[in-house]
C-alpha positions, 0 to 999 in steps of 0.5 A: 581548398582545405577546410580548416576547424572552425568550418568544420565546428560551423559545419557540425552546428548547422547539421545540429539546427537541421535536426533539432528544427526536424524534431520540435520545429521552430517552437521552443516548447519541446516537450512533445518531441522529447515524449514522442521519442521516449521509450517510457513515460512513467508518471500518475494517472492525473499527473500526466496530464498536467504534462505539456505535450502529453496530449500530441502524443499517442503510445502503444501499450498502458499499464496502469498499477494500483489500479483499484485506487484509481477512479474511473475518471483518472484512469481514463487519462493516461488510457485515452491516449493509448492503443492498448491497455493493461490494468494491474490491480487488487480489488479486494483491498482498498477502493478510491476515497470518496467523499460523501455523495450528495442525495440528488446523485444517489436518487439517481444511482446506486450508491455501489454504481457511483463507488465502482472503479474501472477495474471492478466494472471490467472484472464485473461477471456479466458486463465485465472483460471475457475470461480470454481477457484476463489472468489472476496473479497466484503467485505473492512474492513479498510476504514470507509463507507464513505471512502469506499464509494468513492473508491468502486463507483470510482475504482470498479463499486460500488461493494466494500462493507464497513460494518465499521461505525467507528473506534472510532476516533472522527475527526469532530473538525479536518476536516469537514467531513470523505472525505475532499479536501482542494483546493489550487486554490485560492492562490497565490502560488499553482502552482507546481514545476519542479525539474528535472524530478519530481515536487514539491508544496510548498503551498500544503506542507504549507497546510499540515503543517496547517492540522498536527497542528490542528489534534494534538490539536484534538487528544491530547485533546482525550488523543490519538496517531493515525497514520498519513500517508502523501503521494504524488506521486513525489518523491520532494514532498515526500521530502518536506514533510519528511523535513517539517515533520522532522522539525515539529515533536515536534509540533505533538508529538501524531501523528505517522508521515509516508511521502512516496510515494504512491507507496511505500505506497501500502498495507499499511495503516494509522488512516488519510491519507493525499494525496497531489496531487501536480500537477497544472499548466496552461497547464492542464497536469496530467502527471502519475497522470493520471493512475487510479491504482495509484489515487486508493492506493493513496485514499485506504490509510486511515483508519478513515480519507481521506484529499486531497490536491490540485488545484481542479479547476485544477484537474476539467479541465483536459481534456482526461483521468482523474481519479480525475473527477469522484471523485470530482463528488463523492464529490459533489453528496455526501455532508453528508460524502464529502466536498470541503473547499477552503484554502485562 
């Protein structure tokens, strides 16, 4: 007997059922089915959990990046439900946010103990992986040399190597060299603003205005759109300099404008960075600025160029710890790819 089309269409559909019953079963939830026969999952730490079926699910491999921004607790989420583990992260840049911790809990630990995330504690010398067990990346390949240069002498001994000579752009109408600080000290009206319990800078926002204007003129004659990212480390800057931006937008119209706060700037990265520093004042007080894992992303950033904003004389005076000291020796000692202009 021949079998015509629609015992055939009837055929092709029960096969069908068959093998969807044999994947997810009679529940019409399929999410473990579809994760089980994924290849790749990609997703946060914390937000994979949120994943329906997530738990039914065990994977061969994790790799967990920005692994210095993870607590131990979200970390432990997507490593739990795997066999093997790699943990890719910097520790010399920027740790977790913590709120404060309450008395009862410090009596009862170090404070240093409580802040450690994972990535510290299996780098730890003594209770830490075996060296079998780990590798250290030498090798940057986001920053051009000179950049590079700068944050591997300041931030890492020297030992960071930087093989990138170029990324194509031509700047060299635009700043005067790859690394250049603008120094606020000769105006008027460099000081800093407090706002609460944040601080602002609205001759550093002016400055940067300038700088944006120029770098436009420079790449639209190259037929170009690159990425700009403005940093600062207080969020009133942060929200000058978005204001600024926003209003400033069609004046730029082929750079890709990003204001952020450097840490919410961590592993990212952008053509030019721009990093206001914000801080000068008489008393020669740093406050956060003073941490070098911060300073470190804040000049990481940049991929073909790093402009700095900012009272320089201030940042040479401040006494105790000081992470901007080293860099503006970096900056003096290095004046093929370095400078320092002056903004009157």
């Amino acid at each position: 007997m021949a079998t015509g089309p629609i015992e055939v269409a009837c055929r092709e559909r029960l096969r069908l059922l068959e093998d969807w019953q044999l994947r997810v079963g009679r529940s019409s939830d399929f999410n473990a089915a579809l994760l089980s026969s994924a290849q790749v999952i990609a997703g946060t730490c914390v937000g994979v959990a949120g994943v329906k079926g997530m738990e039914e699910v065990a994977y061969d491999l994790c790799i967990v990046d920005e692994a210095s921004k993870a607590t131990p607790t979200e970390i432990l989420i997507p490593m739990a439900r795997s066999r093997r583990w790699i943990i890719v992260g910097d520790p010399k840049q920027l740790p977790p946010f913590f709120e404060d911790f309450g008395d009862e809990l410090l009596n009862n630990f170090d404070d240093a103990e409580v802040r450690a995330t994972l990535l510290d504690r299996l780098l730890d010398a003594q209770a830490g992986l075996p060296k079998s067990n780990r590798a250290r990346l030498r090798n940057q390949y986001r920053m051009i040399e000179p950049i590079g240069d700068l944050v591997s002498k300041c931030f890492y001994g020297g030992d960071l190597e930087s093989p990138i000579r170029s990324h194509g752009l031509k700047l060299q109408h635009a700043f005067p060299k790859p690394v250049t600080w603008y120094s606020t000290h000769a105006l008027a009206n460099r000081g800093e603003r407090r706002e609460g319990q944040t601080f602002s800078n609205p001759a550093e926002v002016a400055a940067i205005r300038s700088i944006l204007q120029r770098l436009q003129f420079v790449i639209k004659a190259q037929k170009r759109r690159i990425s700009v990212a403005v940093i600062a480390g207080y969020t009133a800057q942060v929200e000058a300099l978005s204001d600024m931006a926003s209003r400033g937008v069609a004046e730029w119209p082929d750079l890709d404008v990003t204001c952020n706060s450097v840490d919410a700037f961590q592993g990212r990265q952008a053509d030019v960075c721009i990093y206001s520093v914000v801080r000068s004042n008489d008393a020669n007080k740093l406050g956060f600025l003073k941490e070098r894992p911060r300073l470190n992303v804040a000049l990481s950033r940049g991929k073909s160029a790093l402009v700095i904003v900012g009272d320089q004389v201030f940042c040479r005076a401040v006494r105790g710890r000081n992470p901007f000291k080293k860099v503006i020796e970096h900056l003096d000692k290095h004046e093929a790819t370095c400078t320092t202009e002056t903004l009157t």
